[in-house]
C-alpha positions as a printed NumPy array, in Angstrom:
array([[-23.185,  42.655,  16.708],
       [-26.245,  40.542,  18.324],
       [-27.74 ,  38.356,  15.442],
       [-31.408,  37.614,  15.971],
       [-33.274,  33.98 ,  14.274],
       [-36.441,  32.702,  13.941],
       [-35.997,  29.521,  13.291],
       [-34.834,  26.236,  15.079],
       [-31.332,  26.374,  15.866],
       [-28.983,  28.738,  13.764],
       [-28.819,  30.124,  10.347],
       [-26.626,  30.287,   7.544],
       [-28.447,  32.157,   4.644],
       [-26.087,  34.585,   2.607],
       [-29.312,  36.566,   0.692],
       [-27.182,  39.604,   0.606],
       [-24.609,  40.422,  -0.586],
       [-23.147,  39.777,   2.815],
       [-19.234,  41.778,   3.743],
       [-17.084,  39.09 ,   4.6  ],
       [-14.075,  38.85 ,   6.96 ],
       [-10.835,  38.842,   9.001],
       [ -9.596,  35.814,  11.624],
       [ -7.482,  35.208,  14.225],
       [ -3.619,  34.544,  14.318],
       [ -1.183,  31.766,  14.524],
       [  0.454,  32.989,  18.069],
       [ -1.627,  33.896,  20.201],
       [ -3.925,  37.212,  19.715],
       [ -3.613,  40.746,  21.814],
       [ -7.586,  41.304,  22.437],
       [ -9.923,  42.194,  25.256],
       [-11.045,  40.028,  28.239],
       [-14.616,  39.394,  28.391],
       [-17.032,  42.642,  28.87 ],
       [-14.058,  44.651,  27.091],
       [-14.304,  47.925,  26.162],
       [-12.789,  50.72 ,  23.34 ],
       [ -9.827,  50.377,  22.514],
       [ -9.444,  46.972,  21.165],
       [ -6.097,  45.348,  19.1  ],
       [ -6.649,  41.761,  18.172],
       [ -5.274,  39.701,  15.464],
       [ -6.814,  36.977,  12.882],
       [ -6.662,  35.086,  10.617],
       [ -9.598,  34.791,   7.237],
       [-10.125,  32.685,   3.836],
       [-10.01 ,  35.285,   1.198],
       [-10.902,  35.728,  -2.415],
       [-10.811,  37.678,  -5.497],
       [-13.667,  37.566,  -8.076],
       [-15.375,  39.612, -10.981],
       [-17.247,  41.978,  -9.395],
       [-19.335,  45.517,  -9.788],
       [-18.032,  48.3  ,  -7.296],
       [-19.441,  51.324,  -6.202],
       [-18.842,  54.208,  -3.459],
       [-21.993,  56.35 ,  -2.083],
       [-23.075,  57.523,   0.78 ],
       [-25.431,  55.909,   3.946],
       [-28.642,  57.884,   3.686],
       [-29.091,  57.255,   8.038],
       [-25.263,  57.66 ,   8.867],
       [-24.676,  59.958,   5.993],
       [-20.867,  58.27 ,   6.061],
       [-19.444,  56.72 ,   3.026],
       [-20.245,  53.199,   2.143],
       [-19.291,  50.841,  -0.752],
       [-20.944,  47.978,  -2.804],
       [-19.211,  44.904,  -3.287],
       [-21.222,  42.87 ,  -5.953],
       [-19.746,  39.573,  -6.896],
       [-20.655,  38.924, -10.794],
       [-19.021,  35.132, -11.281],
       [-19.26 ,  32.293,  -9.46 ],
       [-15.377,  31.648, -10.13 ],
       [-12.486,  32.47 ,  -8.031],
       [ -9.652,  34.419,  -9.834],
       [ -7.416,  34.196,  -6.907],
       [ -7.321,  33.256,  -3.375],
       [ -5.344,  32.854,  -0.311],
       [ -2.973,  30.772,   0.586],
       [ -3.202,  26.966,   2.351],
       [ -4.199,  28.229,   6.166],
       [ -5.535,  31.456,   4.816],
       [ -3.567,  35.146,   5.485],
       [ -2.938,  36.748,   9.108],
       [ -5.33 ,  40.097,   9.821],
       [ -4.761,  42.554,  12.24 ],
       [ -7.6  ,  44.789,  13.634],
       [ -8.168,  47.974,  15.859],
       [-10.861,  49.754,  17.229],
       [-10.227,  53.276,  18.827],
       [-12.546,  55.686,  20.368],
       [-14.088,  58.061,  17.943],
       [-13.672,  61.332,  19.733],
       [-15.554,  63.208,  16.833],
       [-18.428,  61.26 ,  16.278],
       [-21.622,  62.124,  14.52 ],
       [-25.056,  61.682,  16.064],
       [-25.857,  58.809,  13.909],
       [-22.731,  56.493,  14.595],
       [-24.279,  54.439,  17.869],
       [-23.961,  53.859,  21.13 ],
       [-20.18 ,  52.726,  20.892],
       [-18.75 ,  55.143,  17.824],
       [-15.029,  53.695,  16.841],
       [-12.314,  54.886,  14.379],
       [-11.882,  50.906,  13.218],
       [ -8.914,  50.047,  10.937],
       [ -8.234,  46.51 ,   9.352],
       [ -4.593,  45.329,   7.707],
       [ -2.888,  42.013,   6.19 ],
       [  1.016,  41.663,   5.909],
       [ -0.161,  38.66 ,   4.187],
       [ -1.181,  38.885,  -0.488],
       [ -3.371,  36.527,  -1.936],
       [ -1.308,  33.426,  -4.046],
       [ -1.079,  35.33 ,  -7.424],
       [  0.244,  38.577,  -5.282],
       [ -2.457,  40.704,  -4.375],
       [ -2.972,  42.549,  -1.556],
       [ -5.218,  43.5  ,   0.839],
       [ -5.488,  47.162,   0.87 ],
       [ -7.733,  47.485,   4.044],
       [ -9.212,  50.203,   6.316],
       [ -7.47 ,  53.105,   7.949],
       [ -9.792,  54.503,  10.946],
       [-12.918,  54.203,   8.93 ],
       [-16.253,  55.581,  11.442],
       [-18.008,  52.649,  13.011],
       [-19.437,  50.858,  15.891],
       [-18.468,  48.466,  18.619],
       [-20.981,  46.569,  19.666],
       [-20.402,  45.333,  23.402],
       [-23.123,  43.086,  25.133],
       [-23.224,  40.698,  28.138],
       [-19.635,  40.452,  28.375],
       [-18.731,  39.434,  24.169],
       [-15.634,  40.452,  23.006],
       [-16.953,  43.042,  20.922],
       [-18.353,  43.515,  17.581],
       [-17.473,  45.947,  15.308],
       [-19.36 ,  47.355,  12.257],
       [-17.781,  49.955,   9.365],
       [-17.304,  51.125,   6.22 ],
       [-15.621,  53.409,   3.499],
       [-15.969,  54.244,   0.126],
       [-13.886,  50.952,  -0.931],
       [-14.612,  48.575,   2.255],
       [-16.784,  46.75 ,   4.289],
       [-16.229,  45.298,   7.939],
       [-19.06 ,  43.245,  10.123],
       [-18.843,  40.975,  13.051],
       [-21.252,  38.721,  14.938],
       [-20.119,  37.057,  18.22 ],
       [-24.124,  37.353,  19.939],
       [-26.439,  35.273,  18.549],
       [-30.206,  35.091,  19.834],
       [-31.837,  31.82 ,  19.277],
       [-35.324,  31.412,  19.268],
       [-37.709,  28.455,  18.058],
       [-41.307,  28.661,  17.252],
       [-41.107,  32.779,  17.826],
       [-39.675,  31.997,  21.297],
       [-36.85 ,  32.487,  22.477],
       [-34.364,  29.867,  23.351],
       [-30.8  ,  31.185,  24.774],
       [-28.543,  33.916,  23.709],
       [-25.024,  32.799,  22.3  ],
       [-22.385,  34.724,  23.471],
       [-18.687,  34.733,  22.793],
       [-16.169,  36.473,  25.196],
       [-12.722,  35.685,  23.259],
       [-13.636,  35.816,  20.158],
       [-15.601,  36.799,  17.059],
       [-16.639,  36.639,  13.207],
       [-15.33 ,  38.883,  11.063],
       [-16.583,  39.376,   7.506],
       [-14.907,  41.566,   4.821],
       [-15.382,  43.156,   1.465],
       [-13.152,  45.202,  -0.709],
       [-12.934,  46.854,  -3.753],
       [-12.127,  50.559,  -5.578],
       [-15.905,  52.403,  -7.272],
       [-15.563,  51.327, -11.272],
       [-12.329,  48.145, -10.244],
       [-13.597,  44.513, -12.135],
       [-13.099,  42.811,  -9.374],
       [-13.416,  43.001,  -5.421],
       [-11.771,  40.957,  -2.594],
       [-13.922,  39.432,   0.078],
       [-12.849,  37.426,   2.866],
       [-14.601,  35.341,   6.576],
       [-12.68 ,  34.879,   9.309],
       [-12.482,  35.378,  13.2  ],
       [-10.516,  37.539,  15.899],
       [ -9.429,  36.834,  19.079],
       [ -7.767,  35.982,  21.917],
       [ -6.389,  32.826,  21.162],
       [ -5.981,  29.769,  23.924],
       [ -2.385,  28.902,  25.146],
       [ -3.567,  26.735,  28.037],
       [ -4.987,  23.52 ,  25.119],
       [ -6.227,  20.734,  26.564],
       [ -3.808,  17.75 ,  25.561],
       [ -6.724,  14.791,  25.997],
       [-10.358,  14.69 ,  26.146],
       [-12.903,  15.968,  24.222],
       [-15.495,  18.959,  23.491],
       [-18.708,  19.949,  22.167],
       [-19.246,  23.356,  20.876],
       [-22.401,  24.528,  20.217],
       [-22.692,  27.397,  18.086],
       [-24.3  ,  30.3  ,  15.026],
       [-22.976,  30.397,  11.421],
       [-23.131,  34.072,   9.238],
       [-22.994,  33.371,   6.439],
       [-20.642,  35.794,   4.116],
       [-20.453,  35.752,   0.182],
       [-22.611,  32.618,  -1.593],
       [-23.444,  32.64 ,  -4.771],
       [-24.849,  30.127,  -7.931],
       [-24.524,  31.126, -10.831],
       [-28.034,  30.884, -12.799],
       [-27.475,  31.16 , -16.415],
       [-24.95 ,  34.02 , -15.813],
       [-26.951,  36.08 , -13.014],
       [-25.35 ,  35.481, -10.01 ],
       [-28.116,  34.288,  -7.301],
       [-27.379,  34.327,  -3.331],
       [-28.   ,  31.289,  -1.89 ],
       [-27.365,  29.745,   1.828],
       [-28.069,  27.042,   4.563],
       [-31.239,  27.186,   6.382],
       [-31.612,  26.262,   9.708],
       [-30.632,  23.482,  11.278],
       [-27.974,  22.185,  14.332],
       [-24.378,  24.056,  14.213],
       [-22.172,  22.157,  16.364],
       [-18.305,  21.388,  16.204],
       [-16.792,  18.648,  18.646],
       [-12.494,  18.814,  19.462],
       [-11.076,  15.712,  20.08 ],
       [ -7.886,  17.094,  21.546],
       [ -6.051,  13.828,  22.12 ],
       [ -6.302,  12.583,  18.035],
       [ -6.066,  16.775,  17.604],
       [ -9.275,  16.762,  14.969],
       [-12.173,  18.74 ,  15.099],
       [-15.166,  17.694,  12.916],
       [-19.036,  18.533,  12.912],
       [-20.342,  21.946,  11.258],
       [-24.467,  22.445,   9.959],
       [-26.489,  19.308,   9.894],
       [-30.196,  18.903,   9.542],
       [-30.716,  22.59 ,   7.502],
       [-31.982,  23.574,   3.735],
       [-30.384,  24.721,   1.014],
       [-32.371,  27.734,  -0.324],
       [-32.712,  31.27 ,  -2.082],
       [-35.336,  33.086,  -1.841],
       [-36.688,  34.342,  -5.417],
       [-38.946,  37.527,  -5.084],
       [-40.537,  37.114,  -1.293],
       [-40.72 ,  33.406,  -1.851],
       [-38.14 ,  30.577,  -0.259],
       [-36.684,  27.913,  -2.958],
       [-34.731,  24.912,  -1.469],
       [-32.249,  24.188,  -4.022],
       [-31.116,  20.919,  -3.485],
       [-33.471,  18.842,  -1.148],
       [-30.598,  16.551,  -0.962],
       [-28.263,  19.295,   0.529],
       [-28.819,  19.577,   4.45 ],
       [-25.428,  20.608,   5.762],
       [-21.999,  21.189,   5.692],
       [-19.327,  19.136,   6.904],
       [-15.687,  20.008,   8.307],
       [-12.797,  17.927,   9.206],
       [ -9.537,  19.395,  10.66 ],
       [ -6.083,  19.022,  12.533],
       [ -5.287,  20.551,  15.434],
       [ -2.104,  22.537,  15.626],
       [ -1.292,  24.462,  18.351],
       [ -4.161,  26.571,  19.258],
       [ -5.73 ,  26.23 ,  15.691],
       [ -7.023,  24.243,  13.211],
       [ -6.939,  23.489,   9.214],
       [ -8.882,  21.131,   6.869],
       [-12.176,  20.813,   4.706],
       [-15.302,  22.345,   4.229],
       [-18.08 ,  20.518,   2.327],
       [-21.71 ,  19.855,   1.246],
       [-23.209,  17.19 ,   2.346],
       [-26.755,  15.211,   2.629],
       [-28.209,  13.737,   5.825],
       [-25.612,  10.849,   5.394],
       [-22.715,  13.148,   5.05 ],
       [-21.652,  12.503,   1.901],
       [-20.357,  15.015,  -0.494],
       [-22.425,  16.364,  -2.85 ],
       [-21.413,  17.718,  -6.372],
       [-17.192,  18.488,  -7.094],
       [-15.1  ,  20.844,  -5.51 ],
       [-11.892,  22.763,  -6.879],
       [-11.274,  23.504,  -3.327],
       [-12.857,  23.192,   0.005],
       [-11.007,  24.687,   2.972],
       [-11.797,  25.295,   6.629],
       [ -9.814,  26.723,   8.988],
       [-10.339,  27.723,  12.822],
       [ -9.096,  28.85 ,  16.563],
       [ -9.673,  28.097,  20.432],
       [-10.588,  30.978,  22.42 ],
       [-10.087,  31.379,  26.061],
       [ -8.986,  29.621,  28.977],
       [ -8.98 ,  25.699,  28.58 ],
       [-10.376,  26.13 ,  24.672],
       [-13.584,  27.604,  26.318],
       [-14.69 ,  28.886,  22.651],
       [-13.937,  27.958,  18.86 ],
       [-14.378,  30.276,  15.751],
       [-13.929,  28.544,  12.244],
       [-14.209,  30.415,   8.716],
       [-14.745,  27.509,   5.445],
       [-14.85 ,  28.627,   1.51 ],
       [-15.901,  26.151,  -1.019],
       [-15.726,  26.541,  -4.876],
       [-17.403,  24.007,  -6.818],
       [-20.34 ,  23.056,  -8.953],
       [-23.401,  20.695,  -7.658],
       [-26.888,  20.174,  -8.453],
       [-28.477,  23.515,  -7.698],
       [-31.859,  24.379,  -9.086],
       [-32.462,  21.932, -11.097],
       [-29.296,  22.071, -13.049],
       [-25.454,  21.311, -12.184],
       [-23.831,  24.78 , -11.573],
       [-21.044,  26.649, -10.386],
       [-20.809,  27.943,  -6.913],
       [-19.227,  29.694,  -3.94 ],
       [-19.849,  29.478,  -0.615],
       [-18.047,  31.129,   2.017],
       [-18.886,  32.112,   6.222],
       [-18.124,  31.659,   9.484],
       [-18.927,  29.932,  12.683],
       [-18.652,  30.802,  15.994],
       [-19.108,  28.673,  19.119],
       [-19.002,  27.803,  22.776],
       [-18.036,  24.68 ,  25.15 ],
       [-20.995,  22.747,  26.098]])
């Protein structure tokens, strides 16, 4: 789906509770070429998590189809995925029974892991909930549904415009974000999980380097304020990974943004010494693995982490597009006070 800013650069602000993702796989994923069309089958790969949480069903008062709420109620993890994060595989099939609400593109979308989180859990999914594809100047195509226990979004347009004008229009054609939510009406807890589809690269470049300039969404990111759990996100800024594919690292991420929540209609920056978010990876294959931090203007850490991953993907012919998903846990100065977090989204980008 086309994300539209405001502001200079991209955005990473997570001030709702935002349905977080699937991601692309370890061989090589079945997708669509550019300007694709229903049906799609791709494969992914996501960072996913289990936490307290309040779940409901109901129904969408425009698409009157079920819908769920996903409301995380701790800033701890109870259980995550795996090192390298759990394989996701994805469909979209023409909805030949649509109703007159469902969009321009309406999709029987289903979403699956072979893959449980470390302490066994699995991911229950979506069978052929009602959705949308979203197709636009040739992306790969971005899906949007739910049930009455899921959640699925994903953003691989992204219109950038500074000063209330526009700038250029981000578009990926291999690849997208995925964000994901899970979780039974009256269940403690809920799953929720970032990640990326697509079609991943086999032709890597084996020297050089790249620049990928790119959007961040940001998916669940929370503080925990004296036991009410407050969204919270990265404002703004330059999002830009580089690939040097002869060392195999990649490295870059959000630099230059604020921290913030917004309390009411007002903005609050957080932590004026939080600006960005910093990655570092090894390249295997056609993907990536590593770290996910914050940082200040001089890229050092802020806070403690109890873990900090970031994984990602090429896309395309000659690594032509990257996709990352990162999830931090940890606890920095955040409002005044030093206090828990998580922080979790994605990041999708193109070769310079």
């Amino acid at each position: 789906m086309k994300k539209t800013v405001s502001i200079s650069g991209a955005l990473l602000l997570a001030l709702v509770p935002a349905i977080s993702g699937c991601t692309s796989s370890t061989g090589g994923a079945i997708g669509l070429a550019a300007g694709g069309a229903l049906p799609i089958k791709a494969s992914g790969k996501a960072l996913a998590f289990r936490a307290n949480a309040t779940n409901t069903a109901s129904t969408n008062s425009y698409t009157k189809l079920p819908t769920s709420q996903h409301q995380i109620q701790q800033a701890k993890i109870l259980e995550k995925s795996k090192a390298g994060g759990i394989q996701i595989e994805g469909s979209a099939d023409e909805d030949k029974n649509p109703t007159n609400t469902q969009g321009t593109n309406p999709a029987l979308i289903s979403a699956s892991s072979p893959d449980m989180l470390e302490n066994g859990t699995a991911i229950a999914g979506m069978k052929d909930a009602k959705g949308n594809v979203y197709f636009e100047n040739g992306n790969f195509g971005d899906a949007q549904a739910s049930n009455e226990t899921a959640n699925l979004s994903s953003v691989g347009v992204y219109n950038v415009y500074e000063n209330n004008k526009f700038v250029e229009q981000i578009v990926m054609k291999h690849g997208t974000t995925i964000r994901y939510q899970e979780g039974k009406d009256g269940d403690a807890t809920a799953t929720y999980a970032v990640g990326y589809i697509g079609n991943n690269t086999t032709n890597m470049p084996a020297t050089g380097m790249a620049t990928y300039k790119g959007f961040t969404e940001g998916g669940t990111s929370v503080y925990d304020d004296n036991g009410t759990m407050q969204q919270m996100g990265l404002r703004g800024g330059k999002v830009e990974l580089a690939a040097d594919f002869g060392a195999g690292k990649v490295t870059g991420g959000i630099s230059g943004a604020q921290f913030v929540t917004y309390k009411g209609n007002n903005m609050v920056v957080l932590n004026n010494d939080i600006t960005g978010l910093d990655i570092k990876a090894d390249i295997t294959g056609a993907e990536y693995t590593g770290t996910a931090t914050l940082v200040d203007a001089n890229k050092q850490a802020i806070g403690t982490t109890s873990s900090n991953e970031a994984i990602g993907a090429f896309f395309g012919d000659g690594a032509a597009e990257t996709a990352a998903a990162f999830l931090i846990e940890g606890n920095a100065p955040i409002d005044g006070q030093n206090r828990d977090y998580i922080m979790s989204g994605g990041i999708g980008a193109v070769k310079q």
